[in-house]
GUKOLGU-665001 format. One line per field, with one value per residue: residue in three letters; residue number from 1; x, y, z of N, C-alpha, C in turn. Coordinates in steps of 0.001 Angstrom, whole numbers, always signed. Example, Ala and Ser with C-alpha at 12.3 -4.5 7.8 and 13.67 -1.06 7.14 Angstrom:
2
aa: Ala  Ser
i: 1  2
n_c1: +13190  +12850
n_c2: -5690  -2250
n_c3: +7800  +7080
ca_c1: +12300  +13670
ca_c2: -4500  -1060
ca_c3: +7800  +7140
c_c1: +13200  +12900
c_c2: -3300  +30
c_c3: +7800  +7870
// end
This chain:
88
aa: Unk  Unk  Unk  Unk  Unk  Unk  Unk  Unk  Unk  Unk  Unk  Unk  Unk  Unk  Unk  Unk  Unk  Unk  Unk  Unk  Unk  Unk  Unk  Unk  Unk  Unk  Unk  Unk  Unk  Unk  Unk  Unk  Unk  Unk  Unk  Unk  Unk  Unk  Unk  Unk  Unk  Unk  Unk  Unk  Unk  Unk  Unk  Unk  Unk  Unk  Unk  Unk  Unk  Unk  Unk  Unk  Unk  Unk  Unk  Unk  Unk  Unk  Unk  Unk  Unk  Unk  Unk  Unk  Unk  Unk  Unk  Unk  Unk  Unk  Unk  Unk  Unk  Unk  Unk  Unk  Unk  Unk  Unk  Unk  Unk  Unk  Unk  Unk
i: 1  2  3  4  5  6  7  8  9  10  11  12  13  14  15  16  17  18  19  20  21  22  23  24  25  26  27  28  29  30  31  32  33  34  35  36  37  38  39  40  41  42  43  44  45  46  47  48  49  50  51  52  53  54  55  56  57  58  59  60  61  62  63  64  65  66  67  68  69  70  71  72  73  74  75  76  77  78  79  80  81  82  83  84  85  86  87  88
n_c1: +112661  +113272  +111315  +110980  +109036  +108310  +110660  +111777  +113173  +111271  +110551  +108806  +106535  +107757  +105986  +106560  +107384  +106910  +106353  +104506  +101144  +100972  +99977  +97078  +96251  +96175  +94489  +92246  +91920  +91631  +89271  +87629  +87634  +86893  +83847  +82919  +83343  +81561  +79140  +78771  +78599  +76561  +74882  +74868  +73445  +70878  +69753  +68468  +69767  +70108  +69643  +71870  +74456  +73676  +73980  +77025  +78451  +77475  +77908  +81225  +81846  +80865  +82759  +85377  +85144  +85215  +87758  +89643  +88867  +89555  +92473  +93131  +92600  +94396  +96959  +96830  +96523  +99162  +100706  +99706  +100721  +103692  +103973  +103123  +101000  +100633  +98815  +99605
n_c2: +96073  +95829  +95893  +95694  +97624  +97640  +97832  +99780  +100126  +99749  +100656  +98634  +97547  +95233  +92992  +90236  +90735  +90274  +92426  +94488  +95086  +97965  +99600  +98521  +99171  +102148  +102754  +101514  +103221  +105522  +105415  +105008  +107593  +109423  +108115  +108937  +111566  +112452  +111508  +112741  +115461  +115249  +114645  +116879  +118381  +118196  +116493  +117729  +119981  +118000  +115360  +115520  +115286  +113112  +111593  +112214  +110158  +107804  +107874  +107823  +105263  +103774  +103843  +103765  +101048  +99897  +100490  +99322  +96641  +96342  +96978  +94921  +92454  +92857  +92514  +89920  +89321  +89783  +88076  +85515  +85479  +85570  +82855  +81536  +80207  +77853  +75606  +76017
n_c3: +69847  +66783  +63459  +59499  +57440  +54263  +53629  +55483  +58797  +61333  +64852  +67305  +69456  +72215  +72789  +74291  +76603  +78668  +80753  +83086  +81441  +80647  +78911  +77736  +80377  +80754  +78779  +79338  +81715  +80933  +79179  +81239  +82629  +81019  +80084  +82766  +82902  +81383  +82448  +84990  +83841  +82080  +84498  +85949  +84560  +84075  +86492  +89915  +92336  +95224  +94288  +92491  +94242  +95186  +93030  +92272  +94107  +93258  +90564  +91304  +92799  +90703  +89012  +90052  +91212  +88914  +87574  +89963  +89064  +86206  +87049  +88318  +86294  +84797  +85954  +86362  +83454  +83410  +85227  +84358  +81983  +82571  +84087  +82011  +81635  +83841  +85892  +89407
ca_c1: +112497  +112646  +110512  +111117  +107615  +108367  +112339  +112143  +113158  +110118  +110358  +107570  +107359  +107791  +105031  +106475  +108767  +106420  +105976  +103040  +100392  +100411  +99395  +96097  +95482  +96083  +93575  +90961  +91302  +91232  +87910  +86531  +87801  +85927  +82438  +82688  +83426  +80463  +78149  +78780  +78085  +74971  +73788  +74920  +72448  +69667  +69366  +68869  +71106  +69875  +69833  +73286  +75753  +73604  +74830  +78486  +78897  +77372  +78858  +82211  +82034  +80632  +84473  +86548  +85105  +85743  +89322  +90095  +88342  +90744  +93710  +93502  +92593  +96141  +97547  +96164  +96760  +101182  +100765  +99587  +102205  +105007  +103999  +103152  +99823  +100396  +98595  +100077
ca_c2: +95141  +96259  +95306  +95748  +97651  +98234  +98572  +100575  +99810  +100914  +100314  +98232  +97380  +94223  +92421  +89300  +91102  +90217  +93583  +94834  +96105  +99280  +100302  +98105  +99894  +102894  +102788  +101285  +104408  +106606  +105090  +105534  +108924  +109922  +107793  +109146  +112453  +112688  +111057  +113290  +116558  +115344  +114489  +118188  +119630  +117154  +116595  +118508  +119436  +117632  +114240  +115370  +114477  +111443  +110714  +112142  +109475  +106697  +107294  +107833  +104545  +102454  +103966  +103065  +99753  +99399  +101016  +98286  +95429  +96518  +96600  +92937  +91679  +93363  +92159  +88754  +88805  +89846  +86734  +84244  +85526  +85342  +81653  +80179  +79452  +76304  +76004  +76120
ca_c3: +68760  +65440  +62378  +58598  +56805  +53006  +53498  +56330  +59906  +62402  +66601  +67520  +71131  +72795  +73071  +74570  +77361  +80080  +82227  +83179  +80353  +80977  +77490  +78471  +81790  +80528  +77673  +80367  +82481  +80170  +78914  +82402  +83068  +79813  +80883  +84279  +83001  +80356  +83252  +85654  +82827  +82054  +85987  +86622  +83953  +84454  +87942  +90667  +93305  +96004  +93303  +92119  +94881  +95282  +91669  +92417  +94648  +92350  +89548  +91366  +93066  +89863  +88206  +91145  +91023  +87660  +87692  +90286  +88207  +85127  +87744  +88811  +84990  +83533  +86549  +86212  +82546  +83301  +85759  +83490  +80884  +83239  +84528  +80784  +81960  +84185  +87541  +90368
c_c1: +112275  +112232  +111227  +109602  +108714  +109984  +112741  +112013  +112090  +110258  +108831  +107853  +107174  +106713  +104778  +107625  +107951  +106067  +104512  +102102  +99924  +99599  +97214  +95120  +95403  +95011  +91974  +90862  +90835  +89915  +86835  +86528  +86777  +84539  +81717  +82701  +81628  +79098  +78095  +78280  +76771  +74523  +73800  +73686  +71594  +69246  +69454  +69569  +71199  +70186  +71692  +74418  +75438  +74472  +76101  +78957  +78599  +78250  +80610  +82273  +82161  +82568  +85260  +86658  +85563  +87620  +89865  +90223  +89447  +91945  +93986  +93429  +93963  +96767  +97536  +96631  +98646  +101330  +100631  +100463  +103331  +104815  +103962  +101802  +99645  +99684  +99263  +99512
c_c2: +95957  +95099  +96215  +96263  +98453  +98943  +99424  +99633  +100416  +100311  +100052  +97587  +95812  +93635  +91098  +89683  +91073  +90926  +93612  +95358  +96878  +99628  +100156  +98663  +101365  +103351  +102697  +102558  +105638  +106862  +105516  +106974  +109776  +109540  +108744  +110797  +113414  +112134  +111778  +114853  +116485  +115252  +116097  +119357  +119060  +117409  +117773  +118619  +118548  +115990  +114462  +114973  +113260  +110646  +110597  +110896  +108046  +106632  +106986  +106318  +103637  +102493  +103661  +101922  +99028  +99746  +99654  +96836  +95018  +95989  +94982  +92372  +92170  +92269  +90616  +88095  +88444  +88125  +85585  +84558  +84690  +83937  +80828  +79914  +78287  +76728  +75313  +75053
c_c3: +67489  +64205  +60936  +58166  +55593  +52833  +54269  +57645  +61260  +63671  +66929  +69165  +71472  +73587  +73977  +76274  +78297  +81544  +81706  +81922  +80535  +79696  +77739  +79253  +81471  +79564  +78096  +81068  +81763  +79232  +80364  +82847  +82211  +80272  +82210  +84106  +81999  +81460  +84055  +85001  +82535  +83554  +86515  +85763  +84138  +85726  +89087  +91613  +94321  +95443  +92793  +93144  +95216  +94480  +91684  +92504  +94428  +91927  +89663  +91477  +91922  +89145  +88660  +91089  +90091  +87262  +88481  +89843  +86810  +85569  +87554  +87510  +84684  +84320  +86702  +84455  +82254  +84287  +84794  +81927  +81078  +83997  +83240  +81212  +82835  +85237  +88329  +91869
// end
């Protein structure tokens, strides 16, 4: 799709073309990868070791959870695109 800004032609993307939102999911993980990566930096200077793989395996889980949680909302949001909203 192109757009017109100030006499110029610029590629803007298709907002209404009904695939998946990756852009979306991608933006979500990359928020958690960052959280998860800055949470895990501090539990490694903080805590001790014996407390730290406890935390590993927190904080991994709370990101997985949330990684999946993201999943199903995109996926949830390309569904109710691609139906129009009616129910079923």
């Amino acid at each position: 799709m192109t757009d017109t800004d100030g006499g110029e032609e610029v590629e803007t993307a298709d907002v209404d073309g009904g695939g998946f939102d990756t852009g979306r999911l991608g933006r979500l993980l990359a928020l958690i990868g960052f959280v998860t990566a800055v949470s895990l930096l501090t539990s490694a200077q903080i805590l001790p070791s014996e407390l730290f793989s406890i935390a590993v395996v927190a904080i991994g889980s709370v990101a997985l959870v949330t990684a999946i949680t993201g999943f199903l909302i995109a996926g949830a949001a390309t569904y109710d695109e691609q139906t129009g909203g009616r129910e079923t």
